[in-house]
NUKOL-622378 format. One line per field, with one value per atom (N, C-alpha, C): residue in one letter; x negated, y negated, z negated. Coordinates in steps of 0.05 Angstrom, whole numbers, plus 5000, padded with zeros to 4 digits. Layout:
BEGIN
resn <- c(A,...)
c1 <- c(X,...)
c2 <- c(Y,...)
c3 <- c(Z,...)
% end
This chain:
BEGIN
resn <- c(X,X,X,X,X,X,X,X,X,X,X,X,X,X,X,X,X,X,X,X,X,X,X,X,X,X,X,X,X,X,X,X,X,X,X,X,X,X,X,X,X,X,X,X,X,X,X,X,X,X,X,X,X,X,X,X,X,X,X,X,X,X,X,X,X,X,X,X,X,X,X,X,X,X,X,X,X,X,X,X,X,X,X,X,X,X,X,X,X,X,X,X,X,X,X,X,X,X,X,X,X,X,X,X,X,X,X,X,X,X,X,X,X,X,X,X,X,X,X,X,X,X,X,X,X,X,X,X,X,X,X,X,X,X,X,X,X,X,X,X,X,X,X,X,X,X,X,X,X,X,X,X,X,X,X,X,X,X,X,X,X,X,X,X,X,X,X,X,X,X,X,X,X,X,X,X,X,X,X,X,X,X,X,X,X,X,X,X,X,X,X,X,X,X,X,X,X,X,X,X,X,X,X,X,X,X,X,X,X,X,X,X,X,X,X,X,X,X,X,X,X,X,X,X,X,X,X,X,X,X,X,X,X,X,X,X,X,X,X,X,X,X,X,X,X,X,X,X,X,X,X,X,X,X,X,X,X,X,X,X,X,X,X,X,X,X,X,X,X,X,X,X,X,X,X,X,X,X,X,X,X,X,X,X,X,X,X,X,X,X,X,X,X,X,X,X,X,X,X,X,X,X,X,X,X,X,X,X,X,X,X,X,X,X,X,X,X,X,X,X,X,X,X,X,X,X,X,X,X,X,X,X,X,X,X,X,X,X,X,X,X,X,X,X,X,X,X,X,X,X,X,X,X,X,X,X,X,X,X,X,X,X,X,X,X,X,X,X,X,X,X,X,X,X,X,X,X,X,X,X,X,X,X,X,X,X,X,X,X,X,X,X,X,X,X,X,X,X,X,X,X,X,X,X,X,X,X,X,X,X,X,X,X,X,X,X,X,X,X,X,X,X,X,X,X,X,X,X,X,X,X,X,X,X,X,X,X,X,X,X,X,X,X,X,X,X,X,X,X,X,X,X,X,X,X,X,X,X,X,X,X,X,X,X,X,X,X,X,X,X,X,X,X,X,X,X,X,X,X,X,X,X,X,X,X,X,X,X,X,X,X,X,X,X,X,X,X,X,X,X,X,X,X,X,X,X,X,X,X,X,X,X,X,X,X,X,X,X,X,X,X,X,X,X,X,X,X,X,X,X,X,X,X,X,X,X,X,X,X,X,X,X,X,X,X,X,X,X,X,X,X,X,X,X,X,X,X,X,X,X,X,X,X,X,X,X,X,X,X,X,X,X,X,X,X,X,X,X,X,X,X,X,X,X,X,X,X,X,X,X,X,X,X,X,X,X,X,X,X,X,X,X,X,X,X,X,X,X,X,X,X,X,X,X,X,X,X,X,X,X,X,X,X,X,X,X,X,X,X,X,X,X,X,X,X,X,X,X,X,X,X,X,X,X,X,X,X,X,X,X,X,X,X,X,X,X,X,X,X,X,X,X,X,X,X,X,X,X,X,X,X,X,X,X,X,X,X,X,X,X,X,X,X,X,X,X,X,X,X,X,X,X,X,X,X,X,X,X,X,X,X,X,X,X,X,X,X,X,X,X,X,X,X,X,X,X,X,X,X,X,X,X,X,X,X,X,X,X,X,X,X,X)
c1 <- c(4983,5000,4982,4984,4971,5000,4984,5002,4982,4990,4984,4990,4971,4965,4979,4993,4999,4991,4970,4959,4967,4982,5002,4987,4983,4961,4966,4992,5000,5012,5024,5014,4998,5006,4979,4983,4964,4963,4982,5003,5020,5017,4987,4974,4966,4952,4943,4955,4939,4945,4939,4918,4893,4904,4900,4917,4898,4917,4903,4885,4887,4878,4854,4842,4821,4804,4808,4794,4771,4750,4721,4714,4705,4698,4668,4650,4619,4637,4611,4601,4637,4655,4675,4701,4723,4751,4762,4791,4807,4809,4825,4827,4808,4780,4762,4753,4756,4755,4782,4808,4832,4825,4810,4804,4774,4763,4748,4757,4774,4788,4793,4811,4824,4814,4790,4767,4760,4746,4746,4768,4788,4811,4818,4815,4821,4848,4858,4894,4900,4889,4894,4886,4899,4892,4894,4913,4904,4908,4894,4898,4909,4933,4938,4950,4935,4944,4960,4971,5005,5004,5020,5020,4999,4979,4956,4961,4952,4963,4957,4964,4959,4932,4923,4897,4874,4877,4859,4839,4810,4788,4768,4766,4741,4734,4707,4705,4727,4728,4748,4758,4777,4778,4775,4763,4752,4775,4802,4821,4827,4856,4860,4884,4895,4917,4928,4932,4941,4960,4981,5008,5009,5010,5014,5031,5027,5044,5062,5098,5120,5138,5120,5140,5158,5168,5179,5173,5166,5146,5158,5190,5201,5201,5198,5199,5165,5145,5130,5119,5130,5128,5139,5165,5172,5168,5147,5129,5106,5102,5071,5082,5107,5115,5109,5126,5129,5111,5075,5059,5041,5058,5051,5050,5039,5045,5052,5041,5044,5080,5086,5114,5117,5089,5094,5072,5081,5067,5062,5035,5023,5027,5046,5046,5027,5013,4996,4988,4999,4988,4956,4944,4915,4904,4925,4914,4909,4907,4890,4864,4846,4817,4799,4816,4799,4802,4829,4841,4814,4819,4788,4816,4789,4791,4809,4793,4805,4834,4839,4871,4892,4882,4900,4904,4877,4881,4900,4896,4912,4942,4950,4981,4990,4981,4989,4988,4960,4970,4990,5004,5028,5046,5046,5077,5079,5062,5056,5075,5076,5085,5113,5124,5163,5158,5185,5198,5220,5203,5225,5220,5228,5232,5220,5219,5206,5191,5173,5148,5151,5153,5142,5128,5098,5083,5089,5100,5099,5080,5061,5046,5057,5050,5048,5038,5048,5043,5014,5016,4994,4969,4969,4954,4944,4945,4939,4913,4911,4885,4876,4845,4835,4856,4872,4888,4918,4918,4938,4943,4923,4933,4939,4939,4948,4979,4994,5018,5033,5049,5058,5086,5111,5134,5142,5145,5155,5185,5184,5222,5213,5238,5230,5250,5239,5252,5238,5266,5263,5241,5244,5243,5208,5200,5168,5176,5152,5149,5129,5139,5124,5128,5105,5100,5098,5110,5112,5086,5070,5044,5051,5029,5033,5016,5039,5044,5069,5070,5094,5082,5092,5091,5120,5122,5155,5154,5178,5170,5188,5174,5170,5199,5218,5236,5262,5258,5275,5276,5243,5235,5250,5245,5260,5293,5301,5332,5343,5335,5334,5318,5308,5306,5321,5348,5365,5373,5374,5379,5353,5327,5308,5308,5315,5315,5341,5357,5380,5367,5352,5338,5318,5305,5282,5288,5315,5322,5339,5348,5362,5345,5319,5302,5307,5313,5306,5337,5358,5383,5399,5389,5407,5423,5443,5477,5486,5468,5477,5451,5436,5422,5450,5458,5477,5501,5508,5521,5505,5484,5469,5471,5458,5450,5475,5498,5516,5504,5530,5527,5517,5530,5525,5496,5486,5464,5439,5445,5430,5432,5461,5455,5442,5450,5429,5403,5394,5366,5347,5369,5360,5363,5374,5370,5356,5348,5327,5328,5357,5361,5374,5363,5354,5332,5337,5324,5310,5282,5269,5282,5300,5314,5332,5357,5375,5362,5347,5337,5326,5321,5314,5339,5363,5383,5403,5397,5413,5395,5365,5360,5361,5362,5363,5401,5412,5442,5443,5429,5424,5413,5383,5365,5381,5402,5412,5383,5374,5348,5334,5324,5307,5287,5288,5271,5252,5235,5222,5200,5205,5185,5168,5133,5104,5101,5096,5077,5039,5029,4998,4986,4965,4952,4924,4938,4910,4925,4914,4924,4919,4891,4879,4903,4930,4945,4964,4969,4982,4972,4950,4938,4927,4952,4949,4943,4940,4932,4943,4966,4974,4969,4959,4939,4916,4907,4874,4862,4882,4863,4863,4894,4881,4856,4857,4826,4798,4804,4776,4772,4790,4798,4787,4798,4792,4753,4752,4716,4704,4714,4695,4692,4717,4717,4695,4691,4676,4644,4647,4611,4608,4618,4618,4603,4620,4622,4597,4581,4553,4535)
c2 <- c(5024,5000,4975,4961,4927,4906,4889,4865,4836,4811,4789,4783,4763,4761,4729,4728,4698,4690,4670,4661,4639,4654,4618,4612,4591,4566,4551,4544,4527,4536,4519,4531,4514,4501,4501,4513,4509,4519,4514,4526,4511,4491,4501,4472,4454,4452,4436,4417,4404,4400,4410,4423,4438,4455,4447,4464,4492,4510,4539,4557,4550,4570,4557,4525,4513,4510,4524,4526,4549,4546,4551,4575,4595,4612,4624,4618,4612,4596,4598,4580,4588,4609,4607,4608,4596,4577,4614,4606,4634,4637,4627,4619,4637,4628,4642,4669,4679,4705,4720,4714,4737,4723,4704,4706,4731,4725,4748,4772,4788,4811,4814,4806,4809,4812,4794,4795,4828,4837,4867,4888,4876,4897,4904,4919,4941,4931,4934,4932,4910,4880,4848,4838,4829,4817,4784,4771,4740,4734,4710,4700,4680,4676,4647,4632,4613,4602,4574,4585,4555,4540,4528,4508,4489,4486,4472,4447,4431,4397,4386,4374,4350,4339,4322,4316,4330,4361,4369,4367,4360,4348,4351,4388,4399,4420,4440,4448,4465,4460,4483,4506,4511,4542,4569,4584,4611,4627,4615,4631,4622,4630,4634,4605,4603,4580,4567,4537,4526,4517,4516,4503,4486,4463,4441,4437,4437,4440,4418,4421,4402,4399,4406,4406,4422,4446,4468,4497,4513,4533,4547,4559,4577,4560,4539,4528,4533,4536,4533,4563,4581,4613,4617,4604,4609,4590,4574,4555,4569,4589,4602,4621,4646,4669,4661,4639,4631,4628,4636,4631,4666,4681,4712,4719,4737,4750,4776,4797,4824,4824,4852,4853,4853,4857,4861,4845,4828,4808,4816,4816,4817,4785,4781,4759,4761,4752,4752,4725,4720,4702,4698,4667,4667,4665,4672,4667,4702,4721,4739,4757,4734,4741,4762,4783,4813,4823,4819,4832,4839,4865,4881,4887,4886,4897,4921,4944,4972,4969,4951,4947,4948,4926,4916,4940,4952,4979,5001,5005,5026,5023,5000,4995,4994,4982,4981,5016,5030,5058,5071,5066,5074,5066,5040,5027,5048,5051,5062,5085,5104,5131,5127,5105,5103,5076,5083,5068,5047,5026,5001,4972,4955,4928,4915,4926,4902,4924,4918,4935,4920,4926,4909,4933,4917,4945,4941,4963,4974,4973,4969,4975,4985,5014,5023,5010,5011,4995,5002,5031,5050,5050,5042,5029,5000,4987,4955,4959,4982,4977,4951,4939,4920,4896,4894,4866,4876,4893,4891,4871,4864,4844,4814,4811,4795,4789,4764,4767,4774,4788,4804,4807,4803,4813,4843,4861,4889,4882,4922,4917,4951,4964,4997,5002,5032,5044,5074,5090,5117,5124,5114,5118,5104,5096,5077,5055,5041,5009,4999,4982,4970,4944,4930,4904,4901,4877,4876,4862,4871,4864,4835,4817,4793,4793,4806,4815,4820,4823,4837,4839,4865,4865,4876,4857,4861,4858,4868,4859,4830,4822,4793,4774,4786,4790,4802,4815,4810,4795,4795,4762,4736,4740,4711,4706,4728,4731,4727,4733,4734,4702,4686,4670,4648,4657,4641,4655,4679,4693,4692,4697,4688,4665,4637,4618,4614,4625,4630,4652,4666,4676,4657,4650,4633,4615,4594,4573,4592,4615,4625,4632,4643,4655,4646,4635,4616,4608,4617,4622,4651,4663,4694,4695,4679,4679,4679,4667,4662,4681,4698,4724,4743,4745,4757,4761,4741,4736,4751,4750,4765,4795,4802,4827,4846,4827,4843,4844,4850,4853,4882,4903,4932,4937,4927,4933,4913,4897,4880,4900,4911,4918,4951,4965,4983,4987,4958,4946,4941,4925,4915,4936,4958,4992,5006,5002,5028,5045,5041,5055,5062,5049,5043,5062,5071,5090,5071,5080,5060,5066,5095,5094,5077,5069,5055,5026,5017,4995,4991,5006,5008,5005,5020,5024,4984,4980,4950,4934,4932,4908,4913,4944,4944,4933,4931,4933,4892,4879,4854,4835,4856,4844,4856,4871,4889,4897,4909,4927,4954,4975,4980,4974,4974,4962,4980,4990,5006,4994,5004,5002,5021,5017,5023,5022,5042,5054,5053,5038,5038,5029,5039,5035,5018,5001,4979,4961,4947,4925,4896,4894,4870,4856,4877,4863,4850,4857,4849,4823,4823,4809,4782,4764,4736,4718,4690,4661,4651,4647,4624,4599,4609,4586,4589,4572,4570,4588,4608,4627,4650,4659,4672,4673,4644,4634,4644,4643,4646,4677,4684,4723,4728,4728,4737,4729,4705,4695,4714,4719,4736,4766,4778,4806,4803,4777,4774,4775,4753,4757,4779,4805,4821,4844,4833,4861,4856,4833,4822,4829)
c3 <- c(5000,5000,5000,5015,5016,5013,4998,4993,4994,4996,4986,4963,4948,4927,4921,4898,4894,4857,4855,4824,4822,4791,4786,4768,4783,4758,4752,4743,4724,4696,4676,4650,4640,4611,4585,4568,4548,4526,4508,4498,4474,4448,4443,4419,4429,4463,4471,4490,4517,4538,4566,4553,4574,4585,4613,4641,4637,4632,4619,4641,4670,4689,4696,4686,4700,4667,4647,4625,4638,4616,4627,4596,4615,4591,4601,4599,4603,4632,4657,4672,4694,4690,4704,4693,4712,4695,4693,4679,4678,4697,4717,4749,4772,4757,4773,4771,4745,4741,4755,4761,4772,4794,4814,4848,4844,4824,4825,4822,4811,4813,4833,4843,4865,4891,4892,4915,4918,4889,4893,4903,4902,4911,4944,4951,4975,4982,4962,4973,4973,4963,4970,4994,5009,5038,5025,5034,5028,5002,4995,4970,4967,4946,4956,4924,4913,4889,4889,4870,4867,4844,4848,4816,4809,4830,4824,4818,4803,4796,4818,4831,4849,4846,4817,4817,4818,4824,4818,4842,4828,4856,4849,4835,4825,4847,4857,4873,4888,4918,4937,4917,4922,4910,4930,4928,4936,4951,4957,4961,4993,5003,5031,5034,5009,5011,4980,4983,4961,4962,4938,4942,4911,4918,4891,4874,4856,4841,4844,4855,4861,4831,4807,4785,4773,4793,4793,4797,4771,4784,4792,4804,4822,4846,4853,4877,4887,4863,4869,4880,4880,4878,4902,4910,4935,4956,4953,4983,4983,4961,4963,4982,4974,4981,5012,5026,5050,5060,5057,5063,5067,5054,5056,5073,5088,5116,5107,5092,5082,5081,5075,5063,5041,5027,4997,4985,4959,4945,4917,4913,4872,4868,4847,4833,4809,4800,4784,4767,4736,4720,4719,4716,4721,4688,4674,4638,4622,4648,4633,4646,4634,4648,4641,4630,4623,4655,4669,4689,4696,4712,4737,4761,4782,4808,4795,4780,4784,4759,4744,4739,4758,4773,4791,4821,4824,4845,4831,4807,4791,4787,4794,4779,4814,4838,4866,4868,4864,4871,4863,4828,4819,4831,4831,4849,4879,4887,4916,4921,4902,4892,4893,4884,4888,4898,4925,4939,4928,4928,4911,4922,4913,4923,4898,4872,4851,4834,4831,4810,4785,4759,4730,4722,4706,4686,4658,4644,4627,4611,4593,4568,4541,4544,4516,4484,4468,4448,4446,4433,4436,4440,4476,4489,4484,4468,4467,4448,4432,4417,4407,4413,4390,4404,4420,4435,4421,4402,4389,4366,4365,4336,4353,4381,4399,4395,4386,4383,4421,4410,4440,4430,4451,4447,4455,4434,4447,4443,4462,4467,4456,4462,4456,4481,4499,4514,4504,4508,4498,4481,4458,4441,4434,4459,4462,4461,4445,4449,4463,4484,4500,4500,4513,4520,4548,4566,4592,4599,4633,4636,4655,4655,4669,4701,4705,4741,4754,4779,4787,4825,4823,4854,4863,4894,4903,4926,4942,4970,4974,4992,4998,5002,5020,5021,5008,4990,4967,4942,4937,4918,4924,4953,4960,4959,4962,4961,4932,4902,4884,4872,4880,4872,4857,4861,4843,4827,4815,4799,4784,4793,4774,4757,4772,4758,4727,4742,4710,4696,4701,4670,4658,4680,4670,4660,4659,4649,4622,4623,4595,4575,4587,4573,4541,4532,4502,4489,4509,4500,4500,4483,4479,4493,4487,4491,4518,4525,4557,4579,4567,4580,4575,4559,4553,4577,4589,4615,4639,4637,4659,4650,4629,4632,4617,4606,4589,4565,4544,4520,4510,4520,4513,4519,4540,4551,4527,4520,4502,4466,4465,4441,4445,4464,4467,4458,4474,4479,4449,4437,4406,4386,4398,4367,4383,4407,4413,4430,4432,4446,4476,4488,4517,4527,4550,4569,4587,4597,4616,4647,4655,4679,4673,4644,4645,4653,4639,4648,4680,4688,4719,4733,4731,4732,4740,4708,4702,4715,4725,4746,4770,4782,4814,4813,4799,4809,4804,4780,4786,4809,4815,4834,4857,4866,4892,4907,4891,4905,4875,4888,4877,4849,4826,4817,4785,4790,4778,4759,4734,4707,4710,4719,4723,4692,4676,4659,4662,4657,4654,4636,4635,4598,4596,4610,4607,4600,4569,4557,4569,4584,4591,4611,4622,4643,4615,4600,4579,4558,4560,4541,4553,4550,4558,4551,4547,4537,4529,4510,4502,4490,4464,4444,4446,4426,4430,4409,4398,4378,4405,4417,4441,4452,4458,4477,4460,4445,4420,4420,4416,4410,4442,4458,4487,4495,4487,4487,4466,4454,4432,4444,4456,4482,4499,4513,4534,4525,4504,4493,4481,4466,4455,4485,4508,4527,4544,4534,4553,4537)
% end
């Protein structure tokens, strides 16, 4: 399976102001470390990063295409998408700089295996090891707790069709009550004792998204283990000098 690659680089830090994907951890930004992943990857053809601030007028970036940030990051996701040629796109957050080449080959080869329109990965709680004391939101499906990874691969054309359905979660996200309208009530209280199946959940978004849509199981935390604050930032620099 080949896809294009889209890095949303916009985002700060929640204590700070600092645009989180052009922060510097030795001599390269977060930013620069997932165009470096990805460079290694077999299955990425173009690269193309969004959300970039307007002012920004520090060196070219290393990629195939830029889209500025218009203030809107679903608008900003779908002037990138429009710029894809593949049928199928890795969306990829630029705030977790453990990501490797062979993460990102491992979770495309899974997706590869079932025929779908939207990929999300799965992380085992399990699996999170020393990035477990990382504050992380789990959910539980059959009877596992997992944390969702900061990626998604989909095909290109159903991303785009769903774009307004994305945006009413993304604007509910922070209101229960009204996700609740989307995903139903039964399906939420399921969700909140446990007892939810990862096919039911597959189930309740291909019939939302009207496509296909499959939960990828993989046990690499580094797709999980993101940036928010600046103790993040500190915890993740201390992985990096530790692993040199």
């Amino acid at each position: 399976m080949r896809a294009d690659a889209i890095i949303l680089a916009g985002g700060k830090l929640k204590d700070s102001n600092r645009d989180k994907a052009f922060i510097k951890i030795g001599e390269q930004t977060l930013l620069d470390m997932i165009i470096a992943a990805l460079e290694g990857c077999p299955s990425i053809a173009k690269k193309i990063v969004t959300s970039v601030p307007k002012d920004y007028k520090k060196p070219p970036l290393k990629v195939d295409d830029v889209v500025y940030d218009s203030g809107d990051l679903l608008e900003n996701i779908g002037l990138a998408i429009e710029k894809v040629k593949n049928k199928n796109v890795l969306i990829v957050a630029s705030d977790i700089p453990l990501l490797t080449a062979e993460h990102i080959e491992d979770f495309i080869s899974l997706c590869s295996k079932v025929d779908a329109g939207f990929y999300y990965p799965l992380i085992p709680k399990s699996a999170m090891g020393k990035f477990g004391s990382m504050k992380r939101t789990y959910f539980k499906l059959d009877k596992t707790e997992f944390t969702g990874g900061n990626m998604l691969l989909a095909n290109k054309d159903d991303f785009l069709a769903n774009l307004a359905i994305a945006r009413k979660i993304f604007e509910f996200r922070k209101k229960p009550f009204k996700v609740v309208s989307i995903l139903g009530p039964f399906f939420l209280i399921r969700m909140a004792f446990g007892r939810l199946s990862v096919s039911a959940a597959e189930r309740k978004a291909s019939k939302i998204l009207k496509t296909t849509s499959k939960g990828i199981i993989v046990r690499h935390p580094e797709i999980g283990s993101d940036i928010d604050k600046s103790e993040d930032l500190e915890f993740i620099k201390n992985i990096i000098g530790g692993n040199k």
